[in-house]
N, C-alpha and C positions, 0 to 999 in steps of 0.2 A: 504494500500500500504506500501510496506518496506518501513524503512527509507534509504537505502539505493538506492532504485528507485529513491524516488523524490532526492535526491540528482545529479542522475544523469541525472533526467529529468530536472530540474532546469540548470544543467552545457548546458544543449543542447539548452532549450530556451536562455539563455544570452551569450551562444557563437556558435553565425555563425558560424565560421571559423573551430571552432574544434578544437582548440587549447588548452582551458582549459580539454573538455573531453581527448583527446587523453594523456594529462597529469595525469587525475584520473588514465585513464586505466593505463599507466607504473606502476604507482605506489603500486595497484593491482598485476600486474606482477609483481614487484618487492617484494611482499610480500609472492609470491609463491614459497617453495624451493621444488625439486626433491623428497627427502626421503620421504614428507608428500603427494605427487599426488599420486591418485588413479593410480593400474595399470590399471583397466578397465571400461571405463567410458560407461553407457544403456543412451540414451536418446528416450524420449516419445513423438515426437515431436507433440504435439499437439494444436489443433485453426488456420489451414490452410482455412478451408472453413469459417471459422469464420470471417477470418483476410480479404477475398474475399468477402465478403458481406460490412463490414464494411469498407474499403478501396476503392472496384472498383464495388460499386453493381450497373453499367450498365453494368458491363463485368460478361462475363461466369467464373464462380466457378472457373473454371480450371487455372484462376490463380493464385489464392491462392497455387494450390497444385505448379504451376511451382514455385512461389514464396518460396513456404518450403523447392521444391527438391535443388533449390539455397542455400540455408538455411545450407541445412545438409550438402551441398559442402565444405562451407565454416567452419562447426564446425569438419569436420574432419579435416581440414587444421590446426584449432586450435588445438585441441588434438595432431598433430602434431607438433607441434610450440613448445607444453610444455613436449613434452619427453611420451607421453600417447599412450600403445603398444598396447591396444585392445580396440575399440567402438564398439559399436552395436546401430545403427539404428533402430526404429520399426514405418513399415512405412504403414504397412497392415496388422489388423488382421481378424482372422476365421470367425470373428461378421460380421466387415464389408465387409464380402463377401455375407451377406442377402441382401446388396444394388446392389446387381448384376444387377436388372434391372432397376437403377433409371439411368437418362440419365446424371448424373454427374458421371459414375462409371468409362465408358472408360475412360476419360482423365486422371482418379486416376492413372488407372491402366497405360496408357501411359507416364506421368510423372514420374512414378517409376521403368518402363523400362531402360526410358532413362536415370534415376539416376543411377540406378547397371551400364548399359554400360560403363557411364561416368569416374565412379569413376574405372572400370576394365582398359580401355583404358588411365586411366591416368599416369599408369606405376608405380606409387609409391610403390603401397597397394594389399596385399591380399586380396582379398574380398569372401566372403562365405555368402549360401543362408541360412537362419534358417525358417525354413516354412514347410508347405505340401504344395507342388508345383503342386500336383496332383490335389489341388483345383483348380488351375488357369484354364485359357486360354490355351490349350496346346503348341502355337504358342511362347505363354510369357514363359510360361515355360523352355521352349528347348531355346530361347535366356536369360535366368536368368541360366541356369546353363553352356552355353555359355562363357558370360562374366565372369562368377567364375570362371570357369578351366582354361580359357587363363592366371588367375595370380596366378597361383599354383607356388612353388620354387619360388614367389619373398620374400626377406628379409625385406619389408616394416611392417609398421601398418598392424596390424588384421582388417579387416574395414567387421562385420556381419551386412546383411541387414533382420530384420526380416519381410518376408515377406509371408501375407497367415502366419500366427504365432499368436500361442494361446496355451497360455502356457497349459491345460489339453490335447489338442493335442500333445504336446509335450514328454508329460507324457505321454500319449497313445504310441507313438511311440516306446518312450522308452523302453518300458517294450514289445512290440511284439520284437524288435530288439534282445532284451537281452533273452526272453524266445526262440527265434530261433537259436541263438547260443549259446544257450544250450543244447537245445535240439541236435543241428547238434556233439554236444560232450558225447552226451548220457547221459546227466544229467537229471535225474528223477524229476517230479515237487514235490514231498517228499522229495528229496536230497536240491532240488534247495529251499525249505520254509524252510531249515533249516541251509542253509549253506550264504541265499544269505548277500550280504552285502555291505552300502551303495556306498562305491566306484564303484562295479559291476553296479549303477545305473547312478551314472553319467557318467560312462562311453560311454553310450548310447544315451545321451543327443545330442541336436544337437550341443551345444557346448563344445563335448567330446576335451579334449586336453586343453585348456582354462580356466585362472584362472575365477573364477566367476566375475560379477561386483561388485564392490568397493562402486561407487555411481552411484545411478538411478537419472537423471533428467525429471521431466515433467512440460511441459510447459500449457498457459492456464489457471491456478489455480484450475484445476483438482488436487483434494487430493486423490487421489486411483489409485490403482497396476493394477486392468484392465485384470488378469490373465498374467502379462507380468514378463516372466525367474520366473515364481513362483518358482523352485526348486534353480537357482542360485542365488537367491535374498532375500536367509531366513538371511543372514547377512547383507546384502548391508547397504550402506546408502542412505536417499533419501534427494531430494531438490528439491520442488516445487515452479514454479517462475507463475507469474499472467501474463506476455507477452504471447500474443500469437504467435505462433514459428516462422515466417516470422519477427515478429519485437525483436525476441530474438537476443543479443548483444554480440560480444566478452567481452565485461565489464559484464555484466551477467555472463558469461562461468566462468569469474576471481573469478567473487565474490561467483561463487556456490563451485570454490574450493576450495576457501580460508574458507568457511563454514565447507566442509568435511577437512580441514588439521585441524582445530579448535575443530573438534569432535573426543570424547573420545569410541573407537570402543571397545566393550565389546565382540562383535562373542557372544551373548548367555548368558555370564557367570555373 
């Protein structure tokens, strides 16, 4: 465990009231400046049915997930808080659509309806789907792209839900996207192997327009990328925390930033 944890687990056992921790966490805050925050923060929130078994295991799984979609309500709000213009959520991937038919899948899938809704109707935030949406539910689908369009033209946060997302899918997509409009330009695939060029591909990504992320968070104490934003993520930074995502903390969010403003970003060289 960090040492950082137990320090904060330790402020919680000996203060009821909250009064010591809410004093760590400013403090934290206050260690945070602007110039050094990520513009764009991935998290992987991961250990929702984990966190459901170990916390309510006479209760149905499903509340783990409501408990996460809570979760990531509340970490866009932070990202908010600290001046941070793009999240990305990932809340469903391609993998976990082989669970199609275990009987914990609907509620998955319904908790993360009602997450895109929530956060579309909350009026703040842009919100955009990253996914093959053609995998879903078609019902879910047509209400996920829905709630995205309603917040088109607003000036908030970027808030990406990735959902139905796998990064080699992504990359699949990419390159039909890009080879189509190409082709509609009359561009030869001789032309196009010798001219193409990386910009041309991210262009096509689902996160075309958008700087890449900065820092990846996963939660859980899962060390591995999972195929998640593999192309926007050959620089990132990462920070893996041992919480599982329901009992992931604003004081967490502090200290994984204060981590990356502390990190010496090389991009490659």
């Amino acid at each position: 465990m960090e040492w950082g944890t137990r320090i904060a687990r330790a402020l919680g056992a000996l203060d009821p009231t909250g009064l010591l921790y809410r004093t760590y966490e400013r403090r934290l805050r206050s260690q945070l400046t602007p110039e050094r925050l990520p513009r764009h923060v991935a998290v992987m929130a991961d250990g929702n049915r984990r966190w459901a078994r170990r916390n309510a295991p006479s209760e149905p799984v499903a509340v783990g997930y409501d408990a996460g979609a809570g979760k990531l309500k509340e970490f866009v709000t932070w990202c908010e808080e600290v001046g941070i213009p793009t999240v990305t959520l990932w809340v469903l991937s391609t993998e976990n659509l082989d669970r199609s038919g275990d009987h914990e899948f609907a509620p998955l899938l319904q908790a993360i309806e009602d997450l895109v809704v929530d956060l579309a109707t909350d009026g703040r935030w842009r919100v955009r789907i990253l996914g093959d949406l053609d995998l879903l539910p078609a019902a879910m689908a047509d209400r996920l792209r829905e709630a995205s369009a309603q917040t088109e033209g607003r000036e908030g946060m970027q808030v990406n839900v990735a959902v139905s997302y796998g990064g080699r899918h992504e990359l699949r997509d990419a390159f039909r996207s890009l080879l189509a409009a190409e082709a509609a330009k009359g561009t030869s695939l001789d032309e196009l192997s010798r001219t193409l060029e990386i910009d041309q591909i991210a262009d096509h990504l689902y996160t075309a327009g958008q700087p890449d992320p900065d820092l990846v968070i996963r939660t859980s104490g899962e060390q591995r990328l999972s195929g998640f934003l593999i192309w926007q993520s050959a620089h990132s930074e990462f920070y893996f925390h041992e919480a599982l995502w329901p009992d992931f903390r604003r004081v967490d969010f502090f200290r994984a930033l204060r981590s990356y403003a502390q990190r010496e970003r090389r991009f490659g060289r």
